[in-house]
Each structure stands twice: as C-alpha cells, then as structure tokens.
C-alpha positions as CSV (number, residue, x, y, z in Angstrom):
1,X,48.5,300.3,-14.8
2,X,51.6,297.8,-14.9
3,X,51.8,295.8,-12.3
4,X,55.5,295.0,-12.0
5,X,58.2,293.5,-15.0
6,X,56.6,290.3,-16.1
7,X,53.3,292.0,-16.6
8,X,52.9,292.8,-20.8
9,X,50.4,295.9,-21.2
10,X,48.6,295.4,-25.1
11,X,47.9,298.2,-27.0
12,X,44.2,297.9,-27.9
13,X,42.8,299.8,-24.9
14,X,39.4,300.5,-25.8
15,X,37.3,303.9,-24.9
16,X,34.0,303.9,-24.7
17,X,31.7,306.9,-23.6
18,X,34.5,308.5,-22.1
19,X,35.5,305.6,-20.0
20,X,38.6,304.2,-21.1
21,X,39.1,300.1,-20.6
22,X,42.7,298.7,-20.3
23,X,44.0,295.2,-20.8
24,X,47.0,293.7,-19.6
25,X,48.6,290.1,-19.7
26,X,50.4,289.3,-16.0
27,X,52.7,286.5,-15.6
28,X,53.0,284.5,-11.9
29,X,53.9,281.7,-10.5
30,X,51.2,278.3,-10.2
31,X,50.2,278.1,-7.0
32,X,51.0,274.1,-7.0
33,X,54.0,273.5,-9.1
34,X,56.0,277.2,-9.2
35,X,55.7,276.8,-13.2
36,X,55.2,280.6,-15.2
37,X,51.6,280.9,-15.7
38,X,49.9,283.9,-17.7
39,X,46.4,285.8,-16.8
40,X,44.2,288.1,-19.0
41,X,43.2,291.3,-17.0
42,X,41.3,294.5,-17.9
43,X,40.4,297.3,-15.3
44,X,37.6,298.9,-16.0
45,X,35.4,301.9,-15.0
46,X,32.5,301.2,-12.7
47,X,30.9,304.4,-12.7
48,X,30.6,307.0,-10.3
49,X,33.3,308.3,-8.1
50,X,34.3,307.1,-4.4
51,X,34.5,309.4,-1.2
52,X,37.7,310.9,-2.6
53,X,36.9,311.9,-5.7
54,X,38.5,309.8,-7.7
55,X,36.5,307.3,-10.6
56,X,35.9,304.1,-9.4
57,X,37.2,301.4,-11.1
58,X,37.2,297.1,-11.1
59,X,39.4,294.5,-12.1
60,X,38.5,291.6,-14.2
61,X,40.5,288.6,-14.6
62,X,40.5,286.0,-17.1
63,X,41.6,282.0,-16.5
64,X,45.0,281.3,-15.9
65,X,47.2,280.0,-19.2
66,X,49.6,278.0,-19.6
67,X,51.3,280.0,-22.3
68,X,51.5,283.8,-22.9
69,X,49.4,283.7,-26.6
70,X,46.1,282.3,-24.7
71,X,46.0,284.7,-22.4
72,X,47.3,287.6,-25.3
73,X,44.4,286.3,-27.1
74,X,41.9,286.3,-23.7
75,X,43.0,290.1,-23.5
76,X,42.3,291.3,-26.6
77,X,38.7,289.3,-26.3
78,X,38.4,291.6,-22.8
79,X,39.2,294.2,-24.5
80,X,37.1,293.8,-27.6
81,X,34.1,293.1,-25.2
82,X,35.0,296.3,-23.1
83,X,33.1,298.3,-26.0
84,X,29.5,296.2,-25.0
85,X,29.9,298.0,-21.6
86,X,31.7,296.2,-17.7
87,X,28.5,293.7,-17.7
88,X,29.6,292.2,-20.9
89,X,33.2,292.0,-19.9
90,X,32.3,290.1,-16.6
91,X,29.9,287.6,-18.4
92,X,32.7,286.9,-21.2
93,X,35.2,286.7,-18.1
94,X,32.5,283.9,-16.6
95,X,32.2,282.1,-19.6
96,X,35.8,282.1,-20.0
97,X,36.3,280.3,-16.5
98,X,33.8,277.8,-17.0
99,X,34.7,274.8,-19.2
C-alpha cells in the first residue's frame, strides 16, 4: 500500500498467523509551518471480513518526525511489535504519542 511518491515502504513486513502487517514511512507537509515532516504507519489486519468479502483491515500511525530516521526507526518498532498481535501495536503507537 503506497500512498503516493514521498511515501518510503520498509522491507520488514512482518506475518503473523497468516495475517501479514505492513509498515511504511509517509512524508507531508506540517500543518503550521509547510516544513517536510515524516510519520510511521503500519496497516494491519483486524480480523474478520466486511460485507464484501474482503479482510478488514486498520491503520496505525506513529508521531510525526522531524527527520526521516525517527520515524524509519518508529516503523520498524511497529513493525517488530506487529508479531505481539494489533493490541500491542496500538499501545506501542500510544506510548509513542505520549511524552
């Protein structure tokens, strides 16, 4: 799932149980100054499928970063967690937010 040029999909995807966990790094603009910004996200499998068939699925974001190796490095954490199952990947993802 790429979401457009600026956004840098990592390698480490991580597959547990069948479910498969995938993190990406996006770059935007800050809302404030315009200034390039970087954001950890992972998708991840909720369970079950929807009305059409298809798997249902989340997106998790962690904080935006001032430079592309924090939120490289907030990624592969996402990632790394996404083995512990999607509740240890949102708690990290809290933590992560919280100073």
């Amino acid at each position: 799932m790429n979401r457009g040029p600026n956004a840098t999909e990592l390698t480490g995807e991580t597959t547990t149980g069948g479910e498969l966990f995938k993190s990406e790094v996006l770059e935007r603009s800050s809302l404030h100054s315009g200034e390039p910004i970087w954001q950890a996200e992972i998708t991840v499998p909720h369970g079950g499928q929807n009305h059409a068939g298809k798997i249902r699925v989340f997106t998790i974001r962690g904080p935006p970063r001032k430079t592309r190796e924090q939120a490289e490095s907030d990624a592969k954490k996402l990632g790394d967690a996404a083995s512990e199952g999607p509740k240890q990947v949102r708690a990290l993802a809290n933590s992560m937010h919280r100073p």
